[in-house]
N, C-alpha and C positions, 0 to 999 in steps of 0.2 A: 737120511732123516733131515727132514727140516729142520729148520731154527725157529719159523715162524708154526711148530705144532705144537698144540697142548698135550701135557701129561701131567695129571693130578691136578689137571686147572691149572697151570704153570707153565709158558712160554719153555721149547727147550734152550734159549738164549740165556733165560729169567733163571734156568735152574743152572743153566751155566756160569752167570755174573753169580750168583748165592755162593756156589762152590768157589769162585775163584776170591769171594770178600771172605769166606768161612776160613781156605787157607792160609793166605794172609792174614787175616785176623791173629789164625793158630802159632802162627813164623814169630808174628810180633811177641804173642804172651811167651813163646818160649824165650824168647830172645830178653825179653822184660826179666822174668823170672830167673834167667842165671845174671844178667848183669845186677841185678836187686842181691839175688842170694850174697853174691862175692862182695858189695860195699858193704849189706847188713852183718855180713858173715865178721870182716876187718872191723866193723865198726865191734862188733859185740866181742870181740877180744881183747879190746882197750877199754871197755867200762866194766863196773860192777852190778851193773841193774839186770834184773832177769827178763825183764819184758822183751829187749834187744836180742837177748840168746834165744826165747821163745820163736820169737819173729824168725829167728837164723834159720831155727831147725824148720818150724813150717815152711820157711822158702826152698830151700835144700831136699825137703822130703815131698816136695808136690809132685803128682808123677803125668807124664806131658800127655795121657789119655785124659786126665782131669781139664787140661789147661785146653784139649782140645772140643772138650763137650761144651765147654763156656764160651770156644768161637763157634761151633754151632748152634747155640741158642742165643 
């Protein structure tokens, strides 16, 4: 198969560079998302406000199909 043929109107190069920003993309949020959880997580065991422990658990309970729809879109 070529690189320079259309599929869905889409270069197969074009649907190539998409998938390869999409993964990366997806590497970086997971990578974001646990380095986020574990400061938000330390930080919200030394105060007493709930917003901080909210934040924790949503960081903590996202699950990496979520983080991966948001690098494809």
């Amino acid at each position: 198969m070529k690189l320079d043929q259309v599929v869905w109107g889409n270069s197969v190069s074009a649907w190539i560079a998409a998938a390869a920003v999409a993964l990366c993309t997806g590497l970086i949020l997971v990578a974001a998302k646990r380095l986020l959880a574990r400061k938000v997580g330390g930080f919200a065991t030394r105060t007493r406000t709930v917003a901080d422990d909210v934040l924790a658990e949503v960081l903590s309970a996202t699950r990496p199909w979520v983080l991966a729809v948001v690098a494809v879109v």
